[in-house]
VOPAKOL-315745 format. One record per atom (N, C-alpha, C): residue in one letter; x, y, z. Coordinates in steps of 0.02 Angstrom, whole numbers, plus 50000, padded with zeros to 5 digits. Example, Ala and Ser with C-alpha at 12.3 -4.5 7.8 and 13.67 -1.06 7.14 Angstrom:
REM VOPAKOL-315745
A506604971650390A506154977550390A506604983550390S506424988850354S506844994750357S506455000250394
REM end
This chain:
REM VOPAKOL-315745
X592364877544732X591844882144757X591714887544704X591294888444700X590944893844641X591154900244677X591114906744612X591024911844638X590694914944589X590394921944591X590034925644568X590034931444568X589714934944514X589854943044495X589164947044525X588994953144539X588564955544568X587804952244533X587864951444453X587174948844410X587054943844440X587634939444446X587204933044443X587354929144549X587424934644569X587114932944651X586414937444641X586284941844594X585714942944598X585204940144566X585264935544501X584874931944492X584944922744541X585444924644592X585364917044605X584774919544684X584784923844711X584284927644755X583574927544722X583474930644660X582714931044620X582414922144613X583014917044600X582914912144588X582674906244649X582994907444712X582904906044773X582194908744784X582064913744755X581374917744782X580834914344750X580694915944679X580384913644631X580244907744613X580784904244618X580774895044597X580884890644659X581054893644701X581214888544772X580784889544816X580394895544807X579804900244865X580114900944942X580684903544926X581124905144988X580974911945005X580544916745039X580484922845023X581104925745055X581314932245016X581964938645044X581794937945092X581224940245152X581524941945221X581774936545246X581874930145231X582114923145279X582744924445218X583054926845188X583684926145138X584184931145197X583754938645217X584024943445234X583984939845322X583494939645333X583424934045400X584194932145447X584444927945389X584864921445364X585484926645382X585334928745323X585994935145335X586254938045380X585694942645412X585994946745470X586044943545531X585874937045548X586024930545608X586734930845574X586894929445521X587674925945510X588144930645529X587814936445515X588274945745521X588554945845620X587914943445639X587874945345711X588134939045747X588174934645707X588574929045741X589384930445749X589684933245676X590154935445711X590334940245735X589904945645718X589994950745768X590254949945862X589764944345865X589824942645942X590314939745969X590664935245897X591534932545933X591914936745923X591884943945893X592414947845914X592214951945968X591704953145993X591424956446056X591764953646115X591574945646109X591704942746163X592204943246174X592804946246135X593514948646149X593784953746174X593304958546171X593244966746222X593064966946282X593194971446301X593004974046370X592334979346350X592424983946278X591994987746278X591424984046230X591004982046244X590424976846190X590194982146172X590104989546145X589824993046117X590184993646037X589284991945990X589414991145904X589044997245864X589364998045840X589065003045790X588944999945726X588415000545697X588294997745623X587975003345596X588375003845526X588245009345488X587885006045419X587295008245412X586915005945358X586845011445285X586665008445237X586325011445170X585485009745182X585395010545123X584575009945123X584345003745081X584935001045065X584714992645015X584624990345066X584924982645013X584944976145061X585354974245097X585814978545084X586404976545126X586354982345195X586034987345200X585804989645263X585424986045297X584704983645243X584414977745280X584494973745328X585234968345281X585674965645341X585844968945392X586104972645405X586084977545468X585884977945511X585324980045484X584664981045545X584464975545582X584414968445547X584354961345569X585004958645622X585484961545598X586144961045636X585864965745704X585774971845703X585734975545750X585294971145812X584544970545764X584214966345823X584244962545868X584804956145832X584944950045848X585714953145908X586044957945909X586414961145944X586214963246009X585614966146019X585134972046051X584794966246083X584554961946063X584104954546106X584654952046143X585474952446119X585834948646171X586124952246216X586124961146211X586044963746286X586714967446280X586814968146188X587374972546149X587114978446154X587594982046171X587424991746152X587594989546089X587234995446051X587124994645977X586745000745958X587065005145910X586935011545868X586905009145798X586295012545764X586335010945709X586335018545681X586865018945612X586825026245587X586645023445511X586005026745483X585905027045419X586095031445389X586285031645329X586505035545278X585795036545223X585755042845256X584985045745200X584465046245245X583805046645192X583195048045232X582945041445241X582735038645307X582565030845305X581815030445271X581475036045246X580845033845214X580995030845136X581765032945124X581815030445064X581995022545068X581915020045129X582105011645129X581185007945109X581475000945073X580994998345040X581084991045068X580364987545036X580474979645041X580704979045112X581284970845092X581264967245146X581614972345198X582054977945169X582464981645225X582034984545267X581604988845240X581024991945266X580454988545325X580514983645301X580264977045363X580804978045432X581404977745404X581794976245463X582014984945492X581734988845451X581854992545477X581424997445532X580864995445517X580494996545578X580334993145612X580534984645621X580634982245683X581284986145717X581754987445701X582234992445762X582224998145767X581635001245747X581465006945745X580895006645824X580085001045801X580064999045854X580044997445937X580804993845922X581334991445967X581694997046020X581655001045987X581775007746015X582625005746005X583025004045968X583665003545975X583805010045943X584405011745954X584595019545949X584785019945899X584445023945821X584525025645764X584915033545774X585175033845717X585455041045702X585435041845632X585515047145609X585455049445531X585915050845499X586155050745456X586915054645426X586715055745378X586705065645359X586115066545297X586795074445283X587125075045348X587555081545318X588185081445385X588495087945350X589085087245382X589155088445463X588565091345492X588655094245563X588455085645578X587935079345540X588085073545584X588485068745576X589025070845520X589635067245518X589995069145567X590005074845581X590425076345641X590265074645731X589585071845699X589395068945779X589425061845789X589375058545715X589775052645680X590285051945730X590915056045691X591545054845726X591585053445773X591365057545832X591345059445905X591275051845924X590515048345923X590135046445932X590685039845933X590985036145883X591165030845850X591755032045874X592125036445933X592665037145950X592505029646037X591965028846037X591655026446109X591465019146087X591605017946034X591265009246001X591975004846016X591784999446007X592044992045996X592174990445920X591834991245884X591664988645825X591204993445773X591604991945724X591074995145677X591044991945617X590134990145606X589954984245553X589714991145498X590104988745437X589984991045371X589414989345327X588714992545337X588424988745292X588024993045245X588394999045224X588495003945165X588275002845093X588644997245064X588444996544999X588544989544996X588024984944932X588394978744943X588694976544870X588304971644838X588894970244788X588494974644737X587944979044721X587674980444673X587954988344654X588674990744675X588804996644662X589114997044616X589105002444567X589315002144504X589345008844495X589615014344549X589765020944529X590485022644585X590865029944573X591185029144596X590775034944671X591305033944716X590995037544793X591395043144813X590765050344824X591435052944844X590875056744888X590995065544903X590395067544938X590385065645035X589965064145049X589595063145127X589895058045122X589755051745083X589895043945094X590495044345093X590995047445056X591685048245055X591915047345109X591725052345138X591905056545210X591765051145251X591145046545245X591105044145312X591385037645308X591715036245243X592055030845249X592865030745265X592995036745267X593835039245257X593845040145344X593125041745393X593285040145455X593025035445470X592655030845459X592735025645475X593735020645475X593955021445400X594585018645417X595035021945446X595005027845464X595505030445528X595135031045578X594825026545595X594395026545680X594685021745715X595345017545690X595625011645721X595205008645765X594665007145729X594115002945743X594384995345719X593964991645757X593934985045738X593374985145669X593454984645584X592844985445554X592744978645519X591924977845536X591844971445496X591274973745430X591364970945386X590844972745311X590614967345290X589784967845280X589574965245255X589454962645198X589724955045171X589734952645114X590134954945073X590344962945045X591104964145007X590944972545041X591834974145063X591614980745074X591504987245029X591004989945067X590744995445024X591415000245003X591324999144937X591495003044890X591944998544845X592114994944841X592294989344810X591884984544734X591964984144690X591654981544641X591814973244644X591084970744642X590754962744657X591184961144583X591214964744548X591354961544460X592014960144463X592514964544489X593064964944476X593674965644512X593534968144580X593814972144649X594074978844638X593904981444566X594094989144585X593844993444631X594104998644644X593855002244704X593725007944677X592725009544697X592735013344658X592645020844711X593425023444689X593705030744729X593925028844785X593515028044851X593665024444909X593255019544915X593495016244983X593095009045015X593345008945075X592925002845123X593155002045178X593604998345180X594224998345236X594674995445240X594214989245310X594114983345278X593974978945350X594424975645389X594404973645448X594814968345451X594474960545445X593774961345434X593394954345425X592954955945370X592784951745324X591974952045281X591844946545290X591054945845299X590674940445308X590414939845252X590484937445233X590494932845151X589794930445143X589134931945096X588784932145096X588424925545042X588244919845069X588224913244992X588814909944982X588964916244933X589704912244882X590174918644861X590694919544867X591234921444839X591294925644807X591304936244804X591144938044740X591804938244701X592064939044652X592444940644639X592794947244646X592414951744682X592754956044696X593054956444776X592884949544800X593144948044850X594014943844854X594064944944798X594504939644776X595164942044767X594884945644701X595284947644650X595584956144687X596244956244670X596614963844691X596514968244648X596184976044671X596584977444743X596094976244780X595104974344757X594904972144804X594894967044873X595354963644846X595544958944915X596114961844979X596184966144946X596734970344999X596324972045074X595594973745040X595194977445090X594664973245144X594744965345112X594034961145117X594424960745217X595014959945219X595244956845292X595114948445270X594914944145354X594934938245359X594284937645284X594134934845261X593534931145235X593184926845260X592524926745274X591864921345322X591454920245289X591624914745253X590984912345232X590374911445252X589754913345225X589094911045268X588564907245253X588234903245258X587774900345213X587214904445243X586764905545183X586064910845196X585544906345177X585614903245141X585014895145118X584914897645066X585164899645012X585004897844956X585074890744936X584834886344889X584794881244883X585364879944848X585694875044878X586264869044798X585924869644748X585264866944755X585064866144676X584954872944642X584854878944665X584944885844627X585654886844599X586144886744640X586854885444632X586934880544566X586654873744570X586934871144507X586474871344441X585904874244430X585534877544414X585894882944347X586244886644380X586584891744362X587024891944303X587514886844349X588024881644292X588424889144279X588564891244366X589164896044362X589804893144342X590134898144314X590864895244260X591634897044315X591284901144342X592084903644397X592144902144464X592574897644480X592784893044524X593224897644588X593394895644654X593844897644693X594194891244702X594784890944705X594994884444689X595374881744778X595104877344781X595144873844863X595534867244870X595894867244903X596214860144922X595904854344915X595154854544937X594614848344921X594684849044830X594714854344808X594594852544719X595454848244704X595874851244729X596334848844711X596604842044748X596184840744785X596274832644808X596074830044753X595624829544748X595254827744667X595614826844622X595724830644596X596164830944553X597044827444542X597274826744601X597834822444600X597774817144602X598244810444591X597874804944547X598384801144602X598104795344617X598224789344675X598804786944634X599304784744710X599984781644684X599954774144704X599744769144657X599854762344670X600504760144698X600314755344749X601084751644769X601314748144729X601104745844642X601344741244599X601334745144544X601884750244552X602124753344508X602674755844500X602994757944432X603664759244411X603744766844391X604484769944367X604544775044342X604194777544296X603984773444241X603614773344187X602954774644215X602864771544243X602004774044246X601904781344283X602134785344287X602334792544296X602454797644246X602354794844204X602544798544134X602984802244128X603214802244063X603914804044035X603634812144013X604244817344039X604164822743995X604704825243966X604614830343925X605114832843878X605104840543880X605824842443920X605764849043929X606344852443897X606194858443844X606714861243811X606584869143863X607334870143879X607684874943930X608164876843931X607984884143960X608964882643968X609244887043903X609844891943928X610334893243869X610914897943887X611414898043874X611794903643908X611594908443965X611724910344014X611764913744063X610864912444083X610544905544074X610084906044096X609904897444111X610384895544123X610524888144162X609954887144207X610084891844266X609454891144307X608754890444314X608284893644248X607804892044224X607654885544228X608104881344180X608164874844143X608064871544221X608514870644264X608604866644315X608104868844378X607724874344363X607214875344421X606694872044391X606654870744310X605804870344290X605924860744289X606524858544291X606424851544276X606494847544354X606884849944400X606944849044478X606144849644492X605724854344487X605104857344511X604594849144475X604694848244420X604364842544389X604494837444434X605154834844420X605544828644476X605004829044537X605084834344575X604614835944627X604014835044652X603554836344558X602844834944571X602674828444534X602944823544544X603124815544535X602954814344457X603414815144400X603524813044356X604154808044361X603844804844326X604594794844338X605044800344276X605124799344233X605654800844194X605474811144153X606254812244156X606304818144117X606974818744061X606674820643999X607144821143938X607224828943948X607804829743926X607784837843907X608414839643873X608044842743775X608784844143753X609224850243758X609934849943746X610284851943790X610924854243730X611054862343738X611534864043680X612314860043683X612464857943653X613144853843666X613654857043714X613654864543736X614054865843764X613944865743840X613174866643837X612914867543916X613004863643948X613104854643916X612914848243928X613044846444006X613854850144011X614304848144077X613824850744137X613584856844118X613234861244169X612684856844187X612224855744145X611604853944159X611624845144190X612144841744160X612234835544197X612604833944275X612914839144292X613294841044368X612504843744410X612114848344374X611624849044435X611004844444406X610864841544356X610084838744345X610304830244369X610364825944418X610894821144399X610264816144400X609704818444402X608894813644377X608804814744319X608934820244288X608764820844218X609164818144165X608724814644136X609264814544045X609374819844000X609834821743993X610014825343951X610154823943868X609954826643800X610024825143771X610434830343706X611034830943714X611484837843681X611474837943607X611474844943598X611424844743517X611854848643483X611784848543436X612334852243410X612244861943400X612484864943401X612294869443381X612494875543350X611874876943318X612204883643251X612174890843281X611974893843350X612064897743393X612424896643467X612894895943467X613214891643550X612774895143617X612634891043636X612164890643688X611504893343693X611224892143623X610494891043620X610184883543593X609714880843595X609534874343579X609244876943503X609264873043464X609194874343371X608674870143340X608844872543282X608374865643235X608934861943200X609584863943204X610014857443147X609964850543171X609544849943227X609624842543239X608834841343258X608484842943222X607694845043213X607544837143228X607564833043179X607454825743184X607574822143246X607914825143273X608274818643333X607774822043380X607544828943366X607214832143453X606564829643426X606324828843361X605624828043361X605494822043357X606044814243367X606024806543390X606174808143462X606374811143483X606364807743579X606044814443599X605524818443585X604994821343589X604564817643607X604364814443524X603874809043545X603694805343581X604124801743605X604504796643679X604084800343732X603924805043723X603634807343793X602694809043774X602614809643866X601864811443862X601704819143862X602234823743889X601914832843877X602674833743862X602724838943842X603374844343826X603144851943866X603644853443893X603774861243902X604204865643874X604124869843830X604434872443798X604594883343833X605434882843851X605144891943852X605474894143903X605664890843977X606014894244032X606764894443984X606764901544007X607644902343998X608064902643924X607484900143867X607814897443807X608144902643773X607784909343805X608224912543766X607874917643700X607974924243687X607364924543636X608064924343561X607844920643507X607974919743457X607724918943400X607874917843327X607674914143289X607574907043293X608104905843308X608264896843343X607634893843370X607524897243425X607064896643436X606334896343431X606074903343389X605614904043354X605404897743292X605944896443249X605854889043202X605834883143236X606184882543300X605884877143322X605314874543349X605054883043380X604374880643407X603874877543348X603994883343290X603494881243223X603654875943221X604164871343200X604054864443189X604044858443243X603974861543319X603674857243348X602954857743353X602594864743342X601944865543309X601614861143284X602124861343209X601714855443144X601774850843152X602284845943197X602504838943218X602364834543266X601774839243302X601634838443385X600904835743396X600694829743412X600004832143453X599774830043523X600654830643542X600654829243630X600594835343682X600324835443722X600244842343782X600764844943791X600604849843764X601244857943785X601034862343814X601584863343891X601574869743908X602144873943864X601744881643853X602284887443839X602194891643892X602974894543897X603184899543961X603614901843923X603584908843954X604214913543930X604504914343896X605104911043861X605274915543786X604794911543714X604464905443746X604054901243707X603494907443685X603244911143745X602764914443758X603054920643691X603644922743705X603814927843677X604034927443590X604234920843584X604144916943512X603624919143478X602974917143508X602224916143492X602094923643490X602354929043532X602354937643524X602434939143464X603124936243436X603454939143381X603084938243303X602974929943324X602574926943249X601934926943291X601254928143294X600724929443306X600434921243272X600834921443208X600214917843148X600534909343179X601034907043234X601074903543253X600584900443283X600014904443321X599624903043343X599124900243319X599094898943244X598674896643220X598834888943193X599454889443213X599654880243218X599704876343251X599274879243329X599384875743382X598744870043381X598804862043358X598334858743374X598384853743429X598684853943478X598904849843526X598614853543587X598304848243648X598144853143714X598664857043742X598604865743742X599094869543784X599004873143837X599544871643880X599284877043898X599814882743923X599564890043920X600034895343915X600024897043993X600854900644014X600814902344064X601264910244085X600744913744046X601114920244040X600884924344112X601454930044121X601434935244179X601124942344113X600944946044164X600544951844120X600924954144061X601414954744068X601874959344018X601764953643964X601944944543981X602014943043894X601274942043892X600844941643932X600014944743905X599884949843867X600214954043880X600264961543846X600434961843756X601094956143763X601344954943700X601014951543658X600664946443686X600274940343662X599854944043633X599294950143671X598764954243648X598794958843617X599254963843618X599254968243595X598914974843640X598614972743706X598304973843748X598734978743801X598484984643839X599154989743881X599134985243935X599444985543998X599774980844046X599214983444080X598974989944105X598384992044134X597694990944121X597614989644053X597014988144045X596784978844081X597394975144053X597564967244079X597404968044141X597704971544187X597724970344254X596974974444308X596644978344234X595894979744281X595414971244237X595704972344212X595134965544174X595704958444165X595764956544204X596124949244222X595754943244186X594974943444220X594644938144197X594444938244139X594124942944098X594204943344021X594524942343988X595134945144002X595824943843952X595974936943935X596144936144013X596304925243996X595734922343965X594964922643991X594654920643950X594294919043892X594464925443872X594184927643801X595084924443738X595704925843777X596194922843744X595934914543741X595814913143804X595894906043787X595464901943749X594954906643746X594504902943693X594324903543630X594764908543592X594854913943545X595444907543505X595814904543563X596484900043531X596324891643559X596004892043578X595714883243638X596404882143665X596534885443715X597154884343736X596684884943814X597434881343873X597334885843934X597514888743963X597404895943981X598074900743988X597864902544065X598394901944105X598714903944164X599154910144165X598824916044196X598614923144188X599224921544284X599824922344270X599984924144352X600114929544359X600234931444421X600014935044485X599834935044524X599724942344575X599364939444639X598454936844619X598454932844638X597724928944605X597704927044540X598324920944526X598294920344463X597614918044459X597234918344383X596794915144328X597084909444288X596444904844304X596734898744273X595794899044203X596174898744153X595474900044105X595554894744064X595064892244055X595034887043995X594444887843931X594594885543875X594354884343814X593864885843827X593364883243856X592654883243857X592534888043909X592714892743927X592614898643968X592604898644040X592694891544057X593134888944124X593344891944172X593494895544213X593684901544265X593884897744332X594544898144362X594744896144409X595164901544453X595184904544510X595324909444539X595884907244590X596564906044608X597054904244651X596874908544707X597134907644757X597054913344817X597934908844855X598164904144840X598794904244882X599454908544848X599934906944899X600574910844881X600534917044914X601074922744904X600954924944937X601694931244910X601684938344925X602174942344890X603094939344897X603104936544910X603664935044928X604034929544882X603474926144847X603484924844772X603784927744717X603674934244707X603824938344661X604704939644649X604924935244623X605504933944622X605714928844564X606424928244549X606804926344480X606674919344471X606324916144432X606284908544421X605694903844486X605434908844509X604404906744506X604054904944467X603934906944406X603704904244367X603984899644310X604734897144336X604974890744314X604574886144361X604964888544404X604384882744448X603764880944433X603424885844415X602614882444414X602804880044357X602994878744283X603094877544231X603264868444249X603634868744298X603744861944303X603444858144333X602964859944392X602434856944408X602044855044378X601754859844333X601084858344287X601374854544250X601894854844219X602264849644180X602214841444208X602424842244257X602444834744295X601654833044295X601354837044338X600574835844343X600384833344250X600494834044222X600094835844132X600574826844131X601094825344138X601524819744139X601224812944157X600894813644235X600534808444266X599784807244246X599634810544188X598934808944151X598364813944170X598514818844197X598104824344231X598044826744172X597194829644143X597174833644091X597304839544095X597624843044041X597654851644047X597654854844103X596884855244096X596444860144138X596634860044201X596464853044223X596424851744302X597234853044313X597804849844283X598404851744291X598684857544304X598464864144262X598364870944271X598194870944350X597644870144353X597334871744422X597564869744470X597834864844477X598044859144532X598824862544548X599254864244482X599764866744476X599924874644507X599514878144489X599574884944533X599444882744600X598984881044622X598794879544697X599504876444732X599554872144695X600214867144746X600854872244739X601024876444691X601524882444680X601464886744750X600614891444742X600594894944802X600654890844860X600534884744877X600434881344958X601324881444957X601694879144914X602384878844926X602634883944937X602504889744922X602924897144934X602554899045000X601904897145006X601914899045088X602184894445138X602084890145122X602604883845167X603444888145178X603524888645106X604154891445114X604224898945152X603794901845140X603754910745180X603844909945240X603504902045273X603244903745353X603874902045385X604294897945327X605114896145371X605534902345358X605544905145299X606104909345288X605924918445282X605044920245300X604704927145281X604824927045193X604404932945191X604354933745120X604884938045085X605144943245124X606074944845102X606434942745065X606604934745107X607374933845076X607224927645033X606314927345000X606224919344986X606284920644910X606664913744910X606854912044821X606514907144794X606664905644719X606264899944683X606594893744719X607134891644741X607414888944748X606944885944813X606984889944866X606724891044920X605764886844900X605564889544845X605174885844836X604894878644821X605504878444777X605574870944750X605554865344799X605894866644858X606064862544924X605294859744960X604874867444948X604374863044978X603814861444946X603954859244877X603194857144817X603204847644870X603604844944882X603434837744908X602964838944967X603364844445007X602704844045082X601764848645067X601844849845007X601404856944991X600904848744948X601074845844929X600734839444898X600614834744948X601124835444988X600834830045046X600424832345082X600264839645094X599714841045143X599074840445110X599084839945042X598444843244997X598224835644986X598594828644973X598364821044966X598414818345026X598774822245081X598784817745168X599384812445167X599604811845089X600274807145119X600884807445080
REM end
């Protein structure tokens, strides 16, 4: 499913208008029926059916007023409070605004503080209160009257619903600009903004409702929008049919270097997590001393021990033997747990120059690539990276704050700066690819945030990249089935006491719900 930034829902609206001859008032029409549709299934849950809808003077008051009507015809008490002088409303709003003007439905003004205070009063006697303040075209911050009347709106322990993203919230990004409404529903207006998405704007959106308003598919593909919300239907897709006339081998072989002193667990969460997401065979080399460890808990995995010139890190003195049963395989993962070293660092370079099979890097791989920068310029094999903000930070050179207001830039502009695909986690990881690709996660869930999570995903995507899944889709397919498993796992154990471990258990049922078997 696509999503979109405030520009381009506004040129996909001009385009519906202009090239499809759909006129705005049947867009806004569309709209405020969808607003008032659900308005009415949470009504129908009260005793008190009285709504208050609080408008601006755009289009997103517009909606409003269309909502109001369609409220007021079904025999809803219904107040509408504008914010400003309503002569300053235009266009299609202005249409709808003097049909409920009209209508005689009960308008009020909110222009100063003696009618905020009748605001209050007033909104102490509602059911509901629909947000339709600002919509995705705000781009300043709020403070003043609107402040005020949004700071009681969220202590009115109202039921609040907002239209399309709530006001005060940025369509581009989900920052909040100063305040916003806290909803417990947005009715989702088309398609998806990203500031519906992305945190801390999603903190505020509540349930999400999609609506269709009729813009056309063909405007939509038209567009040849690049940023995706990524859905179970994409990721059916994307997972690849298991013949009944088949072997281990046809599962592909991977090669995962892990693992090193006091960080065992890495190694055995990221290659278990693979096992999991159905790769037939796994190599993984292994410092000669760890060997006992890693063969008592991996007892699917091959292990392959080496010698070594740091005890319990994996090396290059046996460079040759890792870069012949390397080959042997279809992806490598290189990075949970290894450890940060030199050792390390030379080996990645010469699996660099020796390589042109699919690599994921994670974590100290990630932090390798920190140290030598100019590594990066030897990467000719599909990768893809799966850094958390901080080794983003390292990778860029970039502050952790600036990363985390601009998420989608960062990954994307990295990944195409290096043709890599970098997986940006967090809450809402970014999945970005080469060609400016944009994929948005929405599963998982805080309870995630814990020691050897992102082994896990390391080994999924690993497995996924194993069974012939390219990169990209692997990335994508791979976060999704990560988050469905940690909520699988949350709903048995809450988000408290849940571990990677805890996760790992349920990547088989988190795949079986997403292929049906």
């Amino acid at each position: 499913m696509k999503i979109v930034n405030s520009e381009q829902i506004k040129q996909l609206d001009h385009m519906a208008m202009e090239e499809f001859f759909i006129p705005g008032i049947i867009l806004m029409e569309n709209a405020g029926v969808a607003v008032a549709h659900e308005i009415l299934k949470s009504v129908k849950k009260k005793e008190n059916k009285e709504v208050i809808i609080v408008c601006g003077l755009g289009n997103n008051g517009g909606d409003g007023f269309v909502a109001a009507r369609h409220l007021f015809n079904k025999g809803i008490p219904v107040k509408v409070f504008i914010i400003g002088n309503p002569s300053d409303i235009s266009g299609d709003a202005k249409i709808n605004y003097d049909i409920i003007h009209k209508l005689e439905i009960d308008i009020q003004i909110l222009v100063g503080v003696n009618n905020l205070k009748k605001f209050s009063e007033i909104i102490k006697t509602c059911s509901i209160i629909v947000d339709g303040i600002f919509g995705t075209g705000l781009k300043r911050e709020i403070d003043g009257l609107i402040g005020e009347i949004i700071h009681t709106i969220n202590e009115s322990e109202k039921e609040v619903i907002s239209i399309d993203i709530p006001s005060g919230i940025s369509a581009n990004n989900g920052a909040v600009y100063g305040t916003a409404v806290k909803a417990d529903k947005t009715v989702v207006l088309a398609l998806p903004k990203i500031g519906n998405l992305n945190y801390p704007g999603a903190d505020y959106v509540g349930e999400l409702i999609l609506k269709d308003i009729g813009i056309p598919q063909k405007a939509i593909e038209k567009m040849q929008l690049n940023t995706n919300f990524i859905t179970m239907d994409m990721v059916r897709e994307i997972m690849p049919v298991r013949n009944r006339d088949t072997h281990k081998g046809s599962y592909g072989k991977a090669y995962i270097v892990a693992g090193s002193t006091g960080m065992t667990g890495a190694a055995i969460l990221s290659c278990e997590a693979a096992l999991k997401s159905g790769v037939g065979i796994i190599k993984m080399p292994v410092p000669q001393s760890l060997n006992t460890i890693m063969e008592t808990r991996l007892t699917e995995v091959i292990t392959v021990p080496l010698p070594e010139f740091k005890k319990g890190v994996v090396g290059i003195r046996d460079i040759e033997k890792i870069l012949k049963t390397m080959e042997e395989s279809n992806v490598m993962a290189i990075g949970p747990g290894s450890g940060r070293s030199r050792e390390l660092e030379e080996l990645l370079r010469n699996i660099l120059e020796h390589t042109n099979k699919p690599m994921i890097l994670d974590a100290d791989a990630l932090n390798s690539l920190a140290n030598r920068k100019e590594f990066l310029n030897l990467i000719k094999c599909p990768t893809i990276m799966t850094p958390h903000v901080g080794e983003m930070a390292r990778l860029t050179d970039l502050e952790i704050d600036y990363i985390n207001n601009n998420r989608i830039a960062v990954a994307t502009e990295f990944a195409k700066k290096w043709n890599v695909v970098v997986v940006l986690k967090g809450a809402r990881t970014i999945v970005a690819g080469p060609k400016e690709e944009i994929f948005i996660n929405t599963t998982g869930n805080p309870g995630m945030a814990t020691a050897g999570s992102g082994d896990v995903l390391t080994g999924i995507v690993t497995g996924l990249v194993a069974q012939g899944i390219e990169p990209l889709k692997a990335a994508v397919a791979g976060v999704y089935i990560h988050g469905k498993a940690g909520d699988i796992a949350a709903e048995k154990f809450g988000e408290y006491g849940l571990v990677a471990s805890d996760i790992l258990k349920e990547i088989p049922f988190a795949i079986k719900e997403v292929v049906g078997r």
